[in-house]
One Martini backbone bead per residue (centre of mass of N, CA, C, O) as a GRO file, in nm:
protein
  394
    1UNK     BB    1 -12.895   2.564   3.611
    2UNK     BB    2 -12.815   2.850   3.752
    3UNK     BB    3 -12.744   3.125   3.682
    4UNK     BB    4 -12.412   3.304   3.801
    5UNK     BB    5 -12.214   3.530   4.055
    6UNK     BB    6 -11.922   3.499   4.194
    7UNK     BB    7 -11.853   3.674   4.539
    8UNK     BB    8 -11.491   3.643   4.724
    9UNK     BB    9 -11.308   3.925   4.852
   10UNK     BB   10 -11.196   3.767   5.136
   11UNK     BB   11 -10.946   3.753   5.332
   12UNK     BB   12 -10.804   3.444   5.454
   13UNK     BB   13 -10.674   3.374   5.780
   14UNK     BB   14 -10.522   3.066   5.923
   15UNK     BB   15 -10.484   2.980   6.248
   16UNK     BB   16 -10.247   3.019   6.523
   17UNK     BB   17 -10.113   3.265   6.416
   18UNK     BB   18 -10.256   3.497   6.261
   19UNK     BB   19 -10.273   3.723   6.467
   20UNK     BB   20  -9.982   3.864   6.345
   21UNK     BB   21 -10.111   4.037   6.096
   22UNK     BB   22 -10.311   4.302   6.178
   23UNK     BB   23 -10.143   4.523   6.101
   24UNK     BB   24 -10.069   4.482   5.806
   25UNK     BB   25 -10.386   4.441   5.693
   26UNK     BB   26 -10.460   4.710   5.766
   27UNK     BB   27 -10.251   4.889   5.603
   28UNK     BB   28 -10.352   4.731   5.329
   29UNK     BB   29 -10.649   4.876   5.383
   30UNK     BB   30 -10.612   5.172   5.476
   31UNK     BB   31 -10.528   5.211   5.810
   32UNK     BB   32 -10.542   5.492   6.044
   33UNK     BB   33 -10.783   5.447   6.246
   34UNK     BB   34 -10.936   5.261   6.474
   35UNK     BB   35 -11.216   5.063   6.514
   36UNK     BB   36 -11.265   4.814   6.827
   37UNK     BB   37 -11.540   4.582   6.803
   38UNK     BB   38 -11.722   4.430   7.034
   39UNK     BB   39 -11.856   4.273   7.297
   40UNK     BB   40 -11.830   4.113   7.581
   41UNK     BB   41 -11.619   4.016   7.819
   42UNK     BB   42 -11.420   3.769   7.690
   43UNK     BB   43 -11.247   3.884   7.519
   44UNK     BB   44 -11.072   4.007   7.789
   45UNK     BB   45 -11.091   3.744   7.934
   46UNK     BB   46 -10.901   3.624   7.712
   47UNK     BB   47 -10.681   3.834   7.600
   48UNK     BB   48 -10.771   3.936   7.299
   49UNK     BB   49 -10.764   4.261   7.356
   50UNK     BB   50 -10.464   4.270   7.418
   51UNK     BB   51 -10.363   4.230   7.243
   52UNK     BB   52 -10.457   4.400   6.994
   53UNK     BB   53 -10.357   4.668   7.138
   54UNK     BB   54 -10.050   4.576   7.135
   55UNK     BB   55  -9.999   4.568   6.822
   56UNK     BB   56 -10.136   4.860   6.764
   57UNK     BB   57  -9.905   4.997   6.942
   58UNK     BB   58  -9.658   4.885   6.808
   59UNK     BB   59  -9.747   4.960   6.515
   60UNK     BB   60  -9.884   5.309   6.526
   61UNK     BB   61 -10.212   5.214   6.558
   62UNK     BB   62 -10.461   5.384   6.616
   63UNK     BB   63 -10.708   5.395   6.834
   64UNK     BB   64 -11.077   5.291   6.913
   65UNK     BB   65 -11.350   5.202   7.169
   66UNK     BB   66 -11.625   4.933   7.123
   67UNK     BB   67 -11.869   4.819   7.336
   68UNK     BB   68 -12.169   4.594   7.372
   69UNK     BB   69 -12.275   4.371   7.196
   70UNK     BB   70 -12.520   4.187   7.112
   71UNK     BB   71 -12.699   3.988   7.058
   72UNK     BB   72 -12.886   4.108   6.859
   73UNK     BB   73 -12.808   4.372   6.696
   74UNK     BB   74 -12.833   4.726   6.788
   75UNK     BB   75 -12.936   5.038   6.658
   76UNK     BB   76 -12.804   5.211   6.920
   77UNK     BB   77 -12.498   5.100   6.870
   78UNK     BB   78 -12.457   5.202   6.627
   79UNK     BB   79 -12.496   5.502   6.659
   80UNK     BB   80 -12.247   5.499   6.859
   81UNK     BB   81 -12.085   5.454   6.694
   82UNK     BB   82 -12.113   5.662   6.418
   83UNK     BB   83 -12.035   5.888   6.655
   84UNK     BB   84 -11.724   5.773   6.693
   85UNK     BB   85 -11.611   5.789   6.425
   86UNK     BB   86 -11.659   6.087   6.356
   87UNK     BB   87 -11.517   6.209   6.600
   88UNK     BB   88 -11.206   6.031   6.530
   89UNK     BB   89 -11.190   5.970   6.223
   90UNK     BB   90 -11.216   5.709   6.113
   91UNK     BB   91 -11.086   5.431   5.850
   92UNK     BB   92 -11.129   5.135   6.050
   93UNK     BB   93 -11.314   4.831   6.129
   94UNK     BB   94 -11.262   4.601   6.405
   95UNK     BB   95 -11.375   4.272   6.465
   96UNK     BB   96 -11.430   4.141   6.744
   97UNK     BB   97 -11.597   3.794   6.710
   98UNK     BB   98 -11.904   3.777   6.570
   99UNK     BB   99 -12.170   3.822   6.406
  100UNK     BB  100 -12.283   4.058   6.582
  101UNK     BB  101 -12.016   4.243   6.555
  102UNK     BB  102 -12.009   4.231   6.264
  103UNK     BB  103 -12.320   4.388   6.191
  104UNK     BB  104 -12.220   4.641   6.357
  105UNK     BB  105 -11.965   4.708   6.169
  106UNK     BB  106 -12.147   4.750   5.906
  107UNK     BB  107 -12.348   4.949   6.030
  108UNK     BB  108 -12.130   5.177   6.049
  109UNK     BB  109 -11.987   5.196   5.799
  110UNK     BB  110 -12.261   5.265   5.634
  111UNK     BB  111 -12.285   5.531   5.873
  112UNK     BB  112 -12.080   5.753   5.820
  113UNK     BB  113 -12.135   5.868   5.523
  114UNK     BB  114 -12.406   5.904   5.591
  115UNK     BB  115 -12.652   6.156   5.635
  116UNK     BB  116 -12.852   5.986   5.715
  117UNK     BB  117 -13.036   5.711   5.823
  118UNK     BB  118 -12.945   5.405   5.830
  119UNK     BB  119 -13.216   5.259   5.850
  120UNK     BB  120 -13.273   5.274   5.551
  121UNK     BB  121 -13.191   5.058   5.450
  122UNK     BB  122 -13.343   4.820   5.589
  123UNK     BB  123 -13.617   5.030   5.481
  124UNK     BB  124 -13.556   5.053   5.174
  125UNK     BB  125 -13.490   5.398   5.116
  126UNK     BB  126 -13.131   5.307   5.077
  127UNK     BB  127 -12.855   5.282   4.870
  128UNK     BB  128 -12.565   5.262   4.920
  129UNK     BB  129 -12.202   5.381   4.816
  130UNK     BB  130 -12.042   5.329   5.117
  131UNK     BB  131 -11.779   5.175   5.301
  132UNK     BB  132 -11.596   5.105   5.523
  133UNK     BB  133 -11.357   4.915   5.621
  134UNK     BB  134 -11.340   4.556   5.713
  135UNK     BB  135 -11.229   4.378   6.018
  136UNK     BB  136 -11.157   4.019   6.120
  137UNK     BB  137 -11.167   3.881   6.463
  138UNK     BB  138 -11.249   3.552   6.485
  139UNK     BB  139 -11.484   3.419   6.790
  140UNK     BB  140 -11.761   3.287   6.631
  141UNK     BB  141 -11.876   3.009   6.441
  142UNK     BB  142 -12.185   3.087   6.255
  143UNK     BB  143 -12.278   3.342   6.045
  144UNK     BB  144 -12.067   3.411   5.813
  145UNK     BB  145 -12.005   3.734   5.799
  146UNK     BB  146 -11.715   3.759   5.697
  147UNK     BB  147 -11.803   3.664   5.378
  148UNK     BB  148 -12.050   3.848   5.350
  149UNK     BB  149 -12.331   4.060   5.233
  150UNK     BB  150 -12.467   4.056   5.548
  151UNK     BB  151 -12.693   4.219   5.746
  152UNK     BB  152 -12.806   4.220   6.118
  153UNK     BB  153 -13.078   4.438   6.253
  154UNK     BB  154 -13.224   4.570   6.555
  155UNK     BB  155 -13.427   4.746   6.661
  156UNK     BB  156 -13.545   4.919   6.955
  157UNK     BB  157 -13.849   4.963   6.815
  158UNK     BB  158 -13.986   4.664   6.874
  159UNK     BB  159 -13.790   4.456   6.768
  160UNK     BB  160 -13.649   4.477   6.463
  161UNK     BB  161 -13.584   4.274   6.222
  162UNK     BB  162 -13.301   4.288   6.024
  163UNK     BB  163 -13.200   4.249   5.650
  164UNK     BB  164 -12.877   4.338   5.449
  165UNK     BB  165 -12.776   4.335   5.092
  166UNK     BB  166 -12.414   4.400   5.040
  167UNK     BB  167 -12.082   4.408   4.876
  168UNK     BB  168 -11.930   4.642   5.037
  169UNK     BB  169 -11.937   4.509   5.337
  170UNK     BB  170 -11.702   4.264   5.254
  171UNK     BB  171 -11.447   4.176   5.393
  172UNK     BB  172 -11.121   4.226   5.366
  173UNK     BB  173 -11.054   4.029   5.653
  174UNK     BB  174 -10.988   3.715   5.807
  175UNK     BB  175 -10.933   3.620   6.133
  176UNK     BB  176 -10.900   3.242   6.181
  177UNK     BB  177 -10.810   3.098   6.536
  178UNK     BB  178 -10.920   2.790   6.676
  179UNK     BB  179 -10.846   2.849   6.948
  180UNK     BB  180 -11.089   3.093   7.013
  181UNK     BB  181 -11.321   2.851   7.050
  182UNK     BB  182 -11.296   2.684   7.327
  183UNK     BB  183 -11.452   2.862   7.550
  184UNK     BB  184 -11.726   2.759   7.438
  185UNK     BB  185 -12.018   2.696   7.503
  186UNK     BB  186 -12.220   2.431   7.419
  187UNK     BB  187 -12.460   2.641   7.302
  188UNK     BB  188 -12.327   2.781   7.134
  189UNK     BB  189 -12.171   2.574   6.964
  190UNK     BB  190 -12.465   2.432   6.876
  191UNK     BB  191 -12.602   2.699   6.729
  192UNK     BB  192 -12.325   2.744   6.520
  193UNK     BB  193 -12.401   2.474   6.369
  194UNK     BB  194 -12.703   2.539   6.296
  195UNK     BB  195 -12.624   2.808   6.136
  196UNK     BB  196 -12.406   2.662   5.946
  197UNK     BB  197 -12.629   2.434   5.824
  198UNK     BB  198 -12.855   2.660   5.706
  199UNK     BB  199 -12.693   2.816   5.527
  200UNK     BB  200 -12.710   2.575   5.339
  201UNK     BB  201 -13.012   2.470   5.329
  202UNK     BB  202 -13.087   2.765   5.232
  203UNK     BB  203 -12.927   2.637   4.929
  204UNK     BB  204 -13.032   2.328   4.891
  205UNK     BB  205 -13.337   2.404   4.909
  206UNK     BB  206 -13.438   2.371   4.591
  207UNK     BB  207 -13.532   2.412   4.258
  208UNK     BB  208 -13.246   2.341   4.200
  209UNK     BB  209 -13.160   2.011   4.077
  210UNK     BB  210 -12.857   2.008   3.892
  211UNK     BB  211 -12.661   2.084   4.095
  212UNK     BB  212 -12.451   1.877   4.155
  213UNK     BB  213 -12.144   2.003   4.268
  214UNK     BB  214 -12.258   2.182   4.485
  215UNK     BB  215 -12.436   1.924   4.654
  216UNK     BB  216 -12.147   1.809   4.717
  217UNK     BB  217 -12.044   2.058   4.897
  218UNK     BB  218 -12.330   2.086   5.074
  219UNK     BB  219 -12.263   1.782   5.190
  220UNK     BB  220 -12.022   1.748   5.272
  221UNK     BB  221 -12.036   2.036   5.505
  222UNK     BB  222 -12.259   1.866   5.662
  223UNK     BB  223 -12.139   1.628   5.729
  224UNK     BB  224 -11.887   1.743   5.892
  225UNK     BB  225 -12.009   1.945   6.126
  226UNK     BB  226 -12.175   1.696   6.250
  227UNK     BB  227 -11.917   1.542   6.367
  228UNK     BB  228 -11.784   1.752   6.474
  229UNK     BB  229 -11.969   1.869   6.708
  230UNK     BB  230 -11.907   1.610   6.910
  231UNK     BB  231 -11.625   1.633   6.963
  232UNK     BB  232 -11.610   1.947   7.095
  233UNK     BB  233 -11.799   1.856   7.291
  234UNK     BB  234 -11.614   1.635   7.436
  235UNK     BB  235 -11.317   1.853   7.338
  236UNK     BB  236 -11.296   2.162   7.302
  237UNK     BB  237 -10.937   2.128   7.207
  238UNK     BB  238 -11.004   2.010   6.901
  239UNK     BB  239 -10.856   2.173   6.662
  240UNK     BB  240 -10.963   2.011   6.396
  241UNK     BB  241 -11.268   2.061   6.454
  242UNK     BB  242 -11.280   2.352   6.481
  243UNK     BB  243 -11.155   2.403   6.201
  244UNK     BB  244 -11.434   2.303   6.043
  245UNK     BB  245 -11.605   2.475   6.161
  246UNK     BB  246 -11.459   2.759   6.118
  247UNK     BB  247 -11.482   2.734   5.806
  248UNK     BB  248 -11.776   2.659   5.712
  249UNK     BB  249 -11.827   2.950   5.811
  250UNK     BB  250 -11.787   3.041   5.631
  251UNK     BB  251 -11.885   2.879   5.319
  252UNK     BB  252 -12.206   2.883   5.413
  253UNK     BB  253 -12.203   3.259   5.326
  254UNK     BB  254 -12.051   3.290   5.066
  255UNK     BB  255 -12.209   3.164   4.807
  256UNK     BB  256 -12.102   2.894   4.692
  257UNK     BB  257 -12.355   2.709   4.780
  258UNK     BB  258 -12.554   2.872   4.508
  259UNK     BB  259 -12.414   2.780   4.280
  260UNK     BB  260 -12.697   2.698   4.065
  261UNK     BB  261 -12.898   2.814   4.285
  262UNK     BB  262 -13.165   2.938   4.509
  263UNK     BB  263 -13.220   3.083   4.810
  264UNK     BB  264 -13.450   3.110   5.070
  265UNK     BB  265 -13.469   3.198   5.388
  266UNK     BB  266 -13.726   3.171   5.542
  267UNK     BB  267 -13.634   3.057   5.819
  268UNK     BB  268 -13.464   3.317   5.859
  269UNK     BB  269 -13.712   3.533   5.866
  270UNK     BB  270 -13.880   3.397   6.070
  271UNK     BB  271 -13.650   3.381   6.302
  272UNK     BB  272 -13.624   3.693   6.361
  273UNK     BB  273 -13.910   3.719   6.480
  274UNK     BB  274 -13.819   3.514   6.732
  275UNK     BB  275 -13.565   3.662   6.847
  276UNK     BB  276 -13.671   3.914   6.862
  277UNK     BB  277 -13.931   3.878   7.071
  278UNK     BB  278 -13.730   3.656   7.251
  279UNK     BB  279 -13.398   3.655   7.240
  280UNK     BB  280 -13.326   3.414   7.087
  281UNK     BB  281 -13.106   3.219   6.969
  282UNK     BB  282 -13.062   3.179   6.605
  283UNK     BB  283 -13.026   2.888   6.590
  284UNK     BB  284 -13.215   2.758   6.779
  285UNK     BB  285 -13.457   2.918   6.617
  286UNK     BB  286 -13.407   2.745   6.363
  287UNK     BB  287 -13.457   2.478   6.482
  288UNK     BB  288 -13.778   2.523   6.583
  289UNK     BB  289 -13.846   2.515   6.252
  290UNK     BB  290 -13.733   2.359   6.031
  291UNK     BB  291 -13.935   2.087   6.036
  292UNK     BB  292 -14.198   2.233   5.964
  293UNK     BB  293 -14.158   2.335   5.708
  294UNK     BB  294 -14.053   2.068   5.573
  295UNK     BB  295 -14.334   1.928   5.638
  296UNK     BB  296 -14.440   2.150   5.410
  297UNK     BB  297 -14.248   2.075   5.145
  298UNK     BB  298 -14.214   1.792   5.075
  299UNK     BB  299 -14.431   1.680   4.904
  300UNK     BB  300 -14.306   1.923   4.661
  301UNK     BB  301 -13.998   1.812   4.729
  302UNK     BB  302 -13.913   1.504   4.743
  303UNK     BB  303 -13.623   1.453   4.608
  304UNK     BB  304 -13.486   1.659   4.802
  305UNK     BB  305 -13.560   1.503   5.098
  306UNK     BB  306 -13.417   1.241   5.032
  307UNK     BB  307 -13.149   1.310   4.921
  308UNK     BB  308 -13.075   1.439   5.244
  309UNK     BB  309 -13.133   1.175   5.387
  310UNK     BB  310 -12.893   1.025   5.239
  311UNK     BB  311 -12.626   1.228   5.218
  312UNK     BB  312 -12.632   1.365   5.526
  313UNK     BB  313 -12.826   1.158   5.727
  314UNK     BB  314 -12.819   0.823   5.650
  315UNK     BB  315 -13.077   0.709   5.501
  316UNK     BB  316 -13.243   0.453   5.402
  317UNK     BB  317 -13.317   0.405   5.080
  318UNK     BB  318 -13.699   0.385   4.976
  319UNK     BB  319 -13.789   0.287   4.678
  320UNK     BB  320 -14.099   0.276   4.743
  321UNK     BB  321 -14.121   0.509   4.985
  322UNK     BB  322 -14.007   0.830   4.953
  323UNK     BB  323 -14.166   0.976   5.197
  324UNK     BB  324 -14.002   0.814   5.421
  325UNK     BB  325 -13.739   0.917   5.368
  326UNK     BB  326 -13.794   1.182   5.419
  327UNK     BB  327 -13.913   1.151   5.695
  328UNK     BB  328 -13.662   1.093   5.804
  329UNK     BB  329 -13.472   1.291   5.757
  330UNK     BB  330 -13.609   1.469   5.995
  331UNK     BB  331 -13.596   1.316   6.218
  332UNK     BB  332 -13.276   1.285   6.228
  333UNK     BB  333 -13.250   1.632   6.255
  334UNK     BB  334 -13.386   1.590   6.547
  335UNK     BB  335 -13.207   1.418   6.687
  336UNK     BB  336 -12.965   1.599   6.668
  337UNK     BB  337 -13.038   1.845   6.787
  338UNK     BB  338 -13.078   1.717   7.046
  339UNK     BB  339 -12.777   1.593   7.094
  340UNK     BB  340 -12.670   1.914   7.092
  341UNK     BB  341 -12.921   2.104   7.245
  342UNK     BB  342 -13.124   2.153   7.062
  343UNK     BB  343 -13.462   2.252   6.948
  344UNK     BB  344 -13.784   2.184   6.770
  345UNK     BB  345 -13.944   2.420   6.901
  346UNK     BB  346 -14.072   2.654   7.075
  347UNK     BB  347 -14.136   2.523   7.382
  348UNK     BB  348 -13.836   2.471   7.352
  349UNK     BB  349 -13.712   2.737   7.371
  350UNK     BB  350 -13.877   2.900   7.585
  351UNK     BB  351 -14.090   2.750   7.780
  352UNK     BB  352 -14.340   2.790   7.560
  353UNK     BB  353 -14.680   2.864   7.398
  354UNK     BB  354 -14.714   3.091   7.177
  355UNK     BB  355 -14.953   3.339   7.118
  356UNK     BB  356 -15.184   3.437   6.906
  357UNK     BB  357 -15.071   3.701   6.909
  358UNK     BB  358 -14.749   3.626   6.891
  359UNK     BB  359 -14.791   3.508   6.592
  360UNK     BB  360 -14.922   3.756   6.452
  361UNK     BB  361 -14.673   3.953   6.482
  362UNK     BB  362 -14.488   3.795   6.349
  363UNK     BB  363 -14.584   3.766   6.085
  364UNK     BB  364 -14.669   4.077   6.016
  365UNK     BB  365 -14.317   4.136   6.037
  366UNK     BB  366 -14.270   3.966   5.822
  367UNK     BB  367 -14.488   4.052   5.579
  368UNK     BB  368 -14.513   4.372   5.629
  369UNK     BB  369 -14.821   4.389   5.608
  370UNK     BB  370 -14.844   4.194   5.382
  371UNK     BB  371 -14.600   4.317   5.146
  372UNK     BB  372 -14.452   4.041   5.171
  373UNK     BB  373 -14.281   3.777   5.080
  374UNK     BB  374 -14.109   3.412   5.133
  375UNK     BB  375 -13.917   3.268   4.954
  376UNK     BB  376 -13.867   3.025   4.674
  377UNK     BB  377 -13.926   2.720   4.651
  378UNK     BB  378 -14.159   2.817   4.821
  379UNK     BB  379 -14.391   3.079   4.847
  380UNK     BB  380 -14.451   3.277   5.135
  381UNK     BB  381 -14.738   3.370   5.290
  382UNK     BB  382 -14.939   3.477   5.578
  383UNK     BB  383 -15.047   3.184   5.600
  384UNK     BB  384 -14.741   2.995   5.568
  385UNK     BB  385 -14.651   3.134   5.838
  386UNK     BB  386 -14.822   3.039   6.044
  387UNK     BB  387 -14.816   2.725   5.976
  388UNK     BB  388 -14.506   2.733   6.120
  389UNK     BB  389 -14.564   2.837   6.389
  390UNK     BB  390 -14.785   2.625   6.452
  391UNK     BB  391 -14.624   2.381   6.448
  392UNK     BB  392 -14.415   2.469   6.626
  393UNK     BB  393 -14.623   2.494   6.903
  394UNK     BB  394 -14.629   2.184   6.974
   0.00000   0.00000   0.00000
């Protein structure tokens, strides 16, 4: 079991009331002018930005509005915010949304404080000092950003995405009302239950194979967001059931479930530049990927992927032929993903096979032109970064 150091300062205020509490936690953390960062038309169309406007009125917390967020957060808009936030004097940011908001919420306050150009930190040439604080209104659980030390932004100059990890950034709280999740159409739920089950499998797939207790509970978060998307795909309103998957995303990022084990992350690398190039959303993409990554890892690491299938994925152990179970345990999670409507290769992602010449820029982008490997469980270089994305574009 690896030596670890847990560190999950975000308070979460959880419930069907919890957005009442929104002005006292702003100034419990210091806010008194806020910058509120959204996304597309919804938080306005379901009246959740009016209410937190009323609120912030109510109780005489001037404020100005940021939307216009995309999918796989742009650094045009970051640095959009940080000309917002600089020039009204901000010292607040809540992140009204999803992964996406909250991740351009986090690169705003790294770059207030900041004199040079904030993309340094993601381009690796300079490590933050200072960073506003931020505060969180979650209404699409899938990034677990709400509890994490992670940011993921891409460039608009070649469309490079790119993720970075620092404890400043990690939201002072977050609120989270299991109701806000209802109007999620089912595309949207099932791509943010495959980011929340791969963010603890690539915390679950290590080489640390003792840490027994950690295993168990990111086997149990495994099986339960399992079955819960399914019931919310057949009634959107199921609220006991939104609210386990909207728990599991934060508990899948905050680093519970690393705790004596070793993130890999490596499908997570691999598919921001499979978003980056082609836009596809990021859970999806990591569906298309996962299944190829597993069977080139499964024979160096058979007692792990046996582990997944017998306890997560509930395939019968055949202790005569453990690389059977393994490769159930795969088969199974492609029929899941297949079930909840996510792909399992590139060809059913975009509707097309990536080009060699797409495939070769994504290595390239991935490998930072070959200066850097990615994964732990097993360190992948520009050879085995091919080798995912060739198996997965059959």
């Amino acid at each position: 079991m690896k030596d670890f150091n847990f560190y999950a300062p975000t308070r979460i205020v959880f419930g069907s009331s919890s957005e009442e509490q929104l002005p006292a936690l702003i100034r419990q953390y210091g806010g008194s002018k806020v910058l509120v960062h959204y996304g597309g038309g919804s938080a306005r169309r379901y009246g959740l930005l009016d209410k937190v406007e009323q609120m912030l009125n109510d109780a005489g917390i001037p404020f100005v509005e940021l939307g216009g967020v995309v999918p796989n957060p742009l650094l045009s808009k970051v640095k959009e915010g940080i000309g917002l936030c600089c020039k009204e004097e901000v010292d607040f940011i809540l992140a009204v949304g999803g992964g996406s908001v909250i991740d351009s919420a986090k690169a705003i306050a790294y770059g207030v404080p900041y004199e040079g150009d904030v993309w340094d930190f993601w381009d690796g040439k300079a490590v933050p000092s200072k960073c506003l604080p931020i505060g969180v209104m979650l209404t699409i659980p899938a990034a677990g950003s709400e509890m994490s030390s992670s940011t993921v932004i891409t460039r608009d100059e070649g469309m490079l995405k790119r993720g970075f990890n620092s404890d400043l950034c990690r939201c002072k709280f977050a609120i989270m009302n299991p109701e806000r999740t209802y109007t999620l159409p089912p595309y949207q739920t099932a791509a943010g239950v495959t980011d929340i089950m791969m963010h603890t499998m690539e915390r679950y797939f290590s080489k640390y194979e003792d840490a027994t207790l950690t295993d168990a509970i990111s086997e149990a978060l495994l099986r339960t967001v399992k079955d819960a998307v399914f019931e919310v795909l057949k009634n959107p309103e199921d609220y006991r059931n939104r609210a386990q998957i909207m728990w599991a995303s934060s508990l899948a990022h905050n680093d519970l479930t690393e705790c004596g084990t070793e993130k890999d992350f490596a499908c997570h690398k691999l598919e921001h530049e499979l978003s980056g190039l082609f836009g596809v959303t990021h859970g999806a993409g990591l569906a298309s990927l996962w299944p190829s990554w597993a069977r080139l890892m499964m024979d160096r690491h058979l007692s792990r992927f046996v582990q997944f299938a017998v306890n997560v994925m509930g395939v019968r152990n055949d202790f005569s032929d453990p690389r059977a179970t393994a490769l159930k345990g795969i088969e199974a999670i492609e029929r899941f993903y297949h079930a909840i409507g996510m792909p399992t290769s590139i060809p059913e992602l975009i509707g097309r096979s990536a080009t060699d010449e797409e495939i070769k820029e994504m290595v390239r982008k991935c490998s930072r032109d070959g200066k850097i490997t990615i994964g732990a469980m097993e360190v992948l270089h520009e050879e085995e970064m091919e080798q995912v994305y060739r198996a997965a574009n059959k």
